[in-house]
C-alpha positions as CSV (number, residue, x, y, z in Angstrom):
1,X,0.0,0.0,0.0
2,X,1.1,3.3,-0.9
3,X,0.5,6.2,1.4
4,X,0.4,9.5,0.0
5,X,-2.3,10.2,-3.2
6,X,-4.1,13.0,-2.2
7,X,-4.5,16.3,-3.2
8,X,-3.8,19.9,-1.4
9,X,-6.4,22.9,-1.2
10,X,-3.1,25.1,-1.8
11,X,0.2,24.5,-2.9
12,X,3.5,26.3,-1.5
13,X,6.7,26.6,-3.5
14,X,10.2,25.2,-2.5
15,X,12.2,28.4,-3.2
16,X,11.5,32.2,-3.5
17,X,12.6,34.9,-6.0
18,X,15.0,36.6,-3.6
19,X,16.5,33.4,-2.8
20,X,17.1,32.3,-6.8
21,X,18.5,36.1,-7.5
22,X,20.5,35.5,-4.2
23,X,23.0,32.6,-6.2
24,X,22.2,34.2,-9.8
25,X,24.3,37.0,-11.8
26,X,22.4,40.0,-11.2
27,X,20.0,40.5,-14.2
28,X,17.7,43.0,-16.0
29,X,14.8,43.7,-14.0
30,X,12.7,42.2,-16.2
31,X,13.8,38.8,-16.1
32,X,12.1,38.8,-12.5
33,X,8.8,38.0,-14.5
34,X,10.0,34.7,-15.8
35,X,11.5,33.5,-12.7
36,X,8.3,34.0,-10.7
37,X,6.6,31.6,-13.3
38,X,9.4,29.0,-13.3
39,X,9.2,28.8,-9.4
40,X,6.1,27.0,-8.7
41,X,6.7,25.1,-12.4
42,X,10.1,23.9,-10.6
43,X,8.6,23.2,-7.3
44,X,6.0,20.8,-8.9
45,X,8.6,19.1,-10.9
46,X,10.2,18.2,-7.9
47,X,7.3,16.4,-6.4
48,X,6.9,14.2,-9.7
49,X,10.5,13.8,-9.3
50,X,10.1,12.7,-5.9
51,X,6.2,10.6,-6.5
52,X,5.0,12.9,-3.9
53,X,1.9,14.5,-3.0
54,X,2.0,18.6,-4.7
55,X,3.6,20.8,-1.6
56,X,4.7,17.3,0.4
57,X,8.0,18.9,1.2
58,X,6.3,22.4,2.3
59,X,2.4,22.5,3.3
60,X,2.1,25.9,4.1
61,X,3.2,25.7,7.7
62,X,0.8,28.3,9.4
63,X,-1.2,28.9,6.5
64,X,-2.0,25.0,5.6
65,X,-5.4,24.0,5.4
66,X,-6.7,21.4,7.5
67,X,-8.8,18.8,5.5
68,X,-10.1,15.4,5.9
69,X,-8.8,12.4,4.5
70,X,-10.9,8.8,5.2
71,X,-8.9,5.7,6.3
72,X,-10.4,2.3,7.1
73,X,-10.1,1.0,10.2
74,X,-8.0,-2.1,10.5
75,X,-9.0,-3.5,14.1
76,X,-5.4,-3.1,14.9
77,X,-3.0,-1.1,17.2
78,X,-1.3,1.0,14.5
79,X,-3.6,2.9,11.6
80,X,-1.0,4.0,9.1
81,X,-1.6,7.6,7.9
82,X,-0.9,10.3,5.0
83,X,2.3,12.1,6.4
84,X,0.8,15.2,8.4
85,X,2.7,17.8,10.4
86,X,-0.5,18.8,12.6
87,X,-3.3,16.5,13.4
88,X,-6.6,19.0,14.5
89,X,-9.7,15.5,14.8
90,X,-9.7,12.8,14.6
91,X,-13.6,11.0,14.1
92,X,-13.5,7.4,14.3
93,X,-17.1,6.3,13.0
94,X,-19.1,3.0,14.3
95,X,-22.8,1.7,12.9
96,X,-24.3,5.4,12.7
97,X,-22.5,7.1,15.3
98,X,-19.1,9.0,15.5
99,X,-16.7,9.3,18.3
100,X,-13.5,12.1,18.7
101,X,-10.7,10.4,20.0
102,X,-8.1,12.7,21.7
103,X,-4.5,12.4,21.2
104,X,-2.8,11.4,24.7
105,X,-5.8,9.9,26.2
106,X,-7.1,7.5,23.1
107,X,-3.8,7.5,20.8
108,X,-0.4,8.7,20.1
109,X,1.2,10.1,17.0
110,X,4.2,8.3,16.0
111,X,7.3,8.6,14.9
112,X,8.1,10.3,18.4
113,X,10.7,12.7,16.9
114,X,10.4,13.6,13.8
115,X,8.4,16.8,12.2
116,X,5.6,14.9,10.6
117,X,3.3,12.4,12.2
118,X,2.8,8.5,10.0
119,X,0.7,6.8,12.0
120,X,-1.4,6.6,14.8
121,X,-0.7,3.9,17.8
122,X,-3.5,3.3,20.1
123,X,-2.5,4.3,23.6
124,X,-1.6,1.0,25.7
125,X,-2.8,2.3,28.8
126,X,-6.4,4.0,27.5
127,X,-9.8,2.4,27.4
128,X,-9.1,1.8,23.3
129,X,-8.1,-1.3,22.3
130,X,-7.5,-1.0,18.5
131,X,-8.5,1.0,15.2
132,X,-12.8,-0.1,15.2
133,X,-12.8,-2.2,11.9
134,X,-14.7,-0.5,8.5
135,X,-14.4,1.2,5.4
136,X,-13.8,4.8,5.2
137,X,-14.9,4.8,8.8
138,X,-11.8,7.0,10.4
139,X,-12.5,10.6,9.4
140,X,-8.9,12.5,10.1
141,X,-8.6,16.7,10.3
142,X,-5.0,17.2,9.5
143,X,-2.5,19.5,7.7
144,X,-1.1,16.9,5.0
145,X,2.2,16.9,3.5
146,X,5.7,15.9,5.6
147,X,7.4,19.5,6.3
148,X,5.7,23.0,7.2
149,X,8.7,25.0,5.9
150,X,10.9,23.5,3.1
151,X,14.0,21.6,4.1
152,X,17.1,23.2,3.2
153,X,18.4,20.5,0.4
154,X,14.8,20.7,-1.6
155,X,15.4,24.4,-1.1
156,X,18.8,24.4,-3.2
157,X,17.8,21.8,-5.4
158,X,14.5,24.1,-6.4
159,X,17.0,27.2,-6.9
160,X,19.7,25.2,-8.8
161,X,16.4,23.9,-11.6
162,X,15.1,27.3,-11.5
163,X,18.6,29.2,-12.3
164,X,19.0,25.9,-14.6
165,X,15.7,26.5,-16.8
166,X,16.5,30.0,-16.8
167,X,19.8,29.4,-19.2
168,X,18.2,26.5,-20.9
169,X,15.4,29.7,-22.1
170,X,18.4,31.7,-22.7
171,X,19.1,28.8,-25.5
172,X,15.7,28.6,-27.1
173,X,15.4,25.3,-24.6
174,X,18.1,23.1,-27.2
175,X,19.5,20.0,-26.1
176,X,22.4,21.1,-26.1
177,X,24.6,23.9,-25.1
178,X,27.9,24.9,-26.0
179,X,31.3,25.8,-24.4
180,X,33.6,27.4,-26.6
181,X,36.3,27.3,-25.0
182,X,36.7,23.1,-25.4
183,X,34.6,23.2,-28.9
184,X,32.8,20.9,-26.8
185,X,28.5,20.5,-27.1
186,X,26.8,19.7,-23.8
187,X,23.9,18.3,-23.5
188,X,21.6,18.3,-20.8
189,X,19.7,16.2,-18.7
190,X,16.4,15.9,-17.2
191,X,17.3,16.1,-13.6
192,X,21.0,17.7,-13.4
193,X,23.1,14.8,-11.5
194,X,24.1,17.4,-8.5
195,X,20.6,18.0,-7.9
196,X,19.4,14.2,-8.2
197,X,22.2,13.8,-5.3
198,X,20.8,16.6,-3.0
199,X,17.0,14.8,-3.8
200,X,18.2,11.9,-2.9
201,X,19.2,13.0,0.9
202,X,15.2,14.1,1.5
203,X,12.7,11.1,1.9
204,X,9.9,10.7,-0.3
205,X,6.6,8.9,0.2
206,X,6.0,6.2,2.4
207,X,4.8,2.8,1.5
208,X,3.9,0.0,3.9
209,X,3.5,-3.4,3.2
């Protein structure tokens, strides 16, 4: 099982424009404009890069959205989640009626210390003894998406693509590009190598079983 496919009532980009003119020549003022547009078109390629949800590595922090997502309940001790950061309900639904279980007193969030929450464990000392069995029957009020603010390596990776499809523009988007100096043609890649290796150093989605 794959946990992760949703989508996000807004989406936050990885980098900003001060930090891309920051590690970039300085340029006309007018080449501001295309860099705002590359930005979130970077940001996105990242999470197909990645085969994570839009915004996983940055949900907005204060401004994310809480929404519901519906998980069956698997009569067990653990209930394996979307990756969240903040967790506002959860509603745990039996026959026709629904009960709000509180973190501390019904379940924990787990992993212990890390910034966003994968699963919920039934609290061994609580009147609940396991996830109530059904379809769609766990209604869960959270702020999706594994980071609040973006991590520092999807940060320079997002800056590197953008300053990257900047130049490519530069050469009418060809294949290739030249250096003179070696009378050599280079041609480029999808993902840049030194970026794939800073991508590689962030997690991605998580799948169980």
């Amino acid at each position: 099982m794959v946990v992760g496919e949703y989508e996000v009532p807004i989406a936050c980009d990885y980098c900003t424009l001060a930090e891309v003119k920051a590690q970039l020549p300085e340029g006309a003022p007018e080449e501001d404009v295309v860099l705002e547009a590359l930005i979130p078109l970077i940001s996105r390629r990242i999470d197909r890069y990645k085969r994570v949800p839009i915004s996983y590595y940055n949900n907005c922090g204060d401004y994310a959205i809480a929404t519901i997502h519906l998980f069956d309940g698997n009569g067990e001790t653990e209930l394996w989640i979307d990756r969240c950061t903040q967790i506002d309900d959860v509603l745990v639904r039996q026959n026709s009626t629904g009960t709000h279980w509180v973190e501390g007193t019904d379940y924990y969030t787990w992993p212990w210390n890390t910034i966003w929450i994968a699963r919920l464990d039934i609290r061994s000392q609580g009147s609940r003894s396991s996830w109530t069995a059904g379809q769609r029957n766990i209604e869960i009020t959270a702020r999706w998406g594994a980071f609040p603010y973006t991590p520092d390596a999807v940060n320079q990776a997002c800056i590197m693509l953008v300053a990257r499809m900047k130049a490519r523009g530069q050469q009418m988007f060809r294949e290739t590009g030249a250096i003179v100096e070696l009378a050599q043609l280079v041609y480029t890649l999808a993902i840049d190598p030194e970026v794939a290796s800073i991508l590689k150093s962030v997690p991605g989605r998580l799948i169980v079983g």
